[in-house]
N, C-alpha and C positions, 0 to 999 in steps of 0.2 A: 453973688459973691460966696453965699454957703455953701452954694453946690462945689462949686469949685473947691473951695477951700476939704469939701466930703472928698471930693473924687481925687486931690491930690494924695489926702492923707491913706484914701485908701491905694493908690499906687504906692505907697513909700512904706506900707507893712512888710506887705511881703517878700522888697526887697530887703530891708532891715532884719526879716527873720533869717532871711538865707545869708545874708552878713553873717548874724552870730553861730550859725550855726557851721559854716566853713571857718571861721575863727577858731570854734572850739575842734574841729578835726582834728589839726594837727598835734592839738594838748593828747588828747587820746591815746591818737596814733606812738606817738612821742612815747607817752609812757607805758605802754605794751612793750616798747624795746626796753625797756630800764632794766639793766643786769641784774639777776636775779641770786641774793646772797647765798653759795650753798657751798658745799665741800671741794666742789667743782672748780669753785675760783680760789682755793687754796693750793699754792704754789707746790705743798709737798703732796697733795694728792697723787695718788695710784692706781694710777687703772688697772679694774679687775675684769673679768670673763663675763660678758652681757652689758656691759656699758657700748655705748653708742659714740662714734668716734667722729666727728667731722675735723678731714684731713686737707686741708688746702696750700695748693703749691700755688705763690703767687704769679699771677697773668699765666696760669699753667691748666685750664681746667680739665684735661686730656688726663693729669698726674692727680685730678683734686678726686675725692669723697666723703659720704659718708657711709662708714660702716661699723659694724656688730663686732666684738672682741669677741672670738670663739672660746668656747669649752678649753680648747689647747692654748687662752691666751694670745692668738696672734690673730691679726688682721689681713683681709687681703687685698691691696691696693693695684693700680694700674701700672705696669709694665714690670714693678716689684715684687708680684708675684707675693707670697706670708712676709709677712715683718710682725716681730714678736713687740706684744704692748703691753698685755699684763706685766706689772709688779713697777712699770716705769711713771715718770710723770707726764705731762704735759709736754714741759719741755723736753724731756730724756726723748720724749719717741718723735720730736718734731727733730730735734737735734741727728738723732738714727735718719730717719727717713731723708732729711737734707742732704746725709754724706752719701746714701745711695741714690737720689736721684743726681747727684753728679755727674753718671755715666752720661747724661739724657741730654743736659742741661746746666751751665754756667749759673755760678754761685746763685742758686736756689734761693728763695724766701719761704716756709713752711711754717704753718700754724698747725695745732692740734689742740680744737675743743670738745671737751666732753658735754653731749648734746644729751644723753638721757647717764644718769648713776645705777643702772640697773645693777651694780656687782653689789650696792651697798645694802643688804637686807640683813634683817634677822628673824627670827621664829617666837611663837609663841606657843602654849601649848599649857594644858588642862583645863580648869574649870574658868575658863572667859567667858565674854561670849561668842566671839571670834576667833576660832585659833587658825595657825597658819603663820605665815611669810607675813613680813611688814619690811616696807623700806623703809631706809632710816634716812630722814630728814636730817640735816645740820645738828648737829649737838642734840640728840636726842637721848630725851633719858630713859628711865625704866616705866618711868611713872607716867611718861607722853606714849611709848610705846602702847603700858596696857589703856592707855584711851583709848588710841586707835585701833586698838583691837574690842573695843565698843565695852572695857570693863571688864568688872568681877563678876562671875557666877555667882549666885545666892550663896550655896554652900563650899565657898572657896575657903582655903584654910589664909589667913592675911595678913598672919603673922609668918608665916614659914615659906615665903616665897622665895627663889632665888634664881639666880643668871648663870647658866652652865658658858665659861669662856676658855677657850682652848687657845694657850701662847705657847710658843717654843714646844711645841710637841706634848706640855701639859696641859690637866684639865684643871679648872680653878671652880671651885662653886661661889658665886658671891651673894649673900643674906640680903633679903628684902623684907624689911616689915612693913605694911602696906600703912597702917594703922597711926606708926609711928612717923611716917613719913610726911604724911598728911599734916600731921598735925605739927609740923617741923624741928621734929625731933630727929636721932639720927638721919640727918639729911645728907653725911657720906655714904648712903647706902644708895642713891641717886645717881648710880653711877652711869656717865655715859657710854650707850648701847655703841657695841665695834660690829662688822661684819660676821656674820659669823654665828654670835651670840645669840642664846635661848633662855629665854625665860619662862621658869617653870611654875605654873598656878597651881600647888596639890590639893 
């Protein structure tokens, strides 16, 4: 009776492990798709020049891609030939692309998401320890910026830091005391980093 009782229990292990563990597959899998919070699913975002575009015409995949916004801001799709995407949203360039695949094709469904933000970067530059490009994650400040550019130089000046931001055709400098900031003192100086933007470590 003990054997028995050995030999069943050892048949029913390791189907019990392969139970849990095709159970937990699908949690996994599941949450790998979980939409990912980023500028990208902000309705008024803008696609700029190097963002990555997946273009889909529904039940159309002849009309679908995905593609790289050039230098000159437009994309080039199938039978459409350039279509200009820089400065539009999401929906503005699914909206464009719908009226021209018209010619092709009875009332179109078209989606347009942005699969990589490569437009959104800014620069860093002096005493880091990393200078160069950084892309700019969701609401990113001055102060996550010089993280990820791995810090302060030893002999960084850390009170006199600041953000070179060009609007409307001017240049703005904005003040960063590194010191002060930390310590949650002027925390408007915090501002968050736009496209574009450089931040100077003298």
């Amino acid at each position: 009776m003990k054997l028995y009782a050995a030999l069943l229990l050892s048949t029913l292990v390791p189907v019990s492990a392969q139970t849990f563990v095709s159970k937990g597959a699908p949690d996994v899998q599941a949450g790998a798709h979980k939409p990912v919070v980023n500028d990208a699913a902000d309705p008024a975002y803008l696609i700029g020049a190097d963002d990555v575009l997946a273009v889909t015409v529904w039940k159309e995949p002849e009309l679908s891609a995905t593609v790289p916004v050039r230098s000159d801001g437009k994309i080039s799709l199938p039978l459409l030939n350039d279509v200009q995407a820089a400065g539009l949203t999401p929906a503005q360039l699914a909206a464009d692309v719908s009226e021209k695949v018209k010619k092709f094709i009875t009332d179109p469904s078209v989606t347009v998401i942005v699969t990589q933000m490569n437009s959104r970067k800014a620069y860093i530059m002096g005493l880091v320890n990393h200078q160069g490009m950084v892309r700019l994650q969701a609401n990113m400040t001055v102060l996550q910026a010089l993280s990820a550019a791995g810090g302060l130089a030893p002999f960084a000046n850390r009170k006199k830091i600041y953000v070179l931001r060009t609007e409307n055709g001017q240049e703005q400098k904005l003040p960063f005391n590194y010191d002060a900031v930390i310590k949650g003192k002027d925390t408007d100086q915090n501002v968050l980093l736009k496209p574009g933007d450089t931040v100077v470590v003298p």
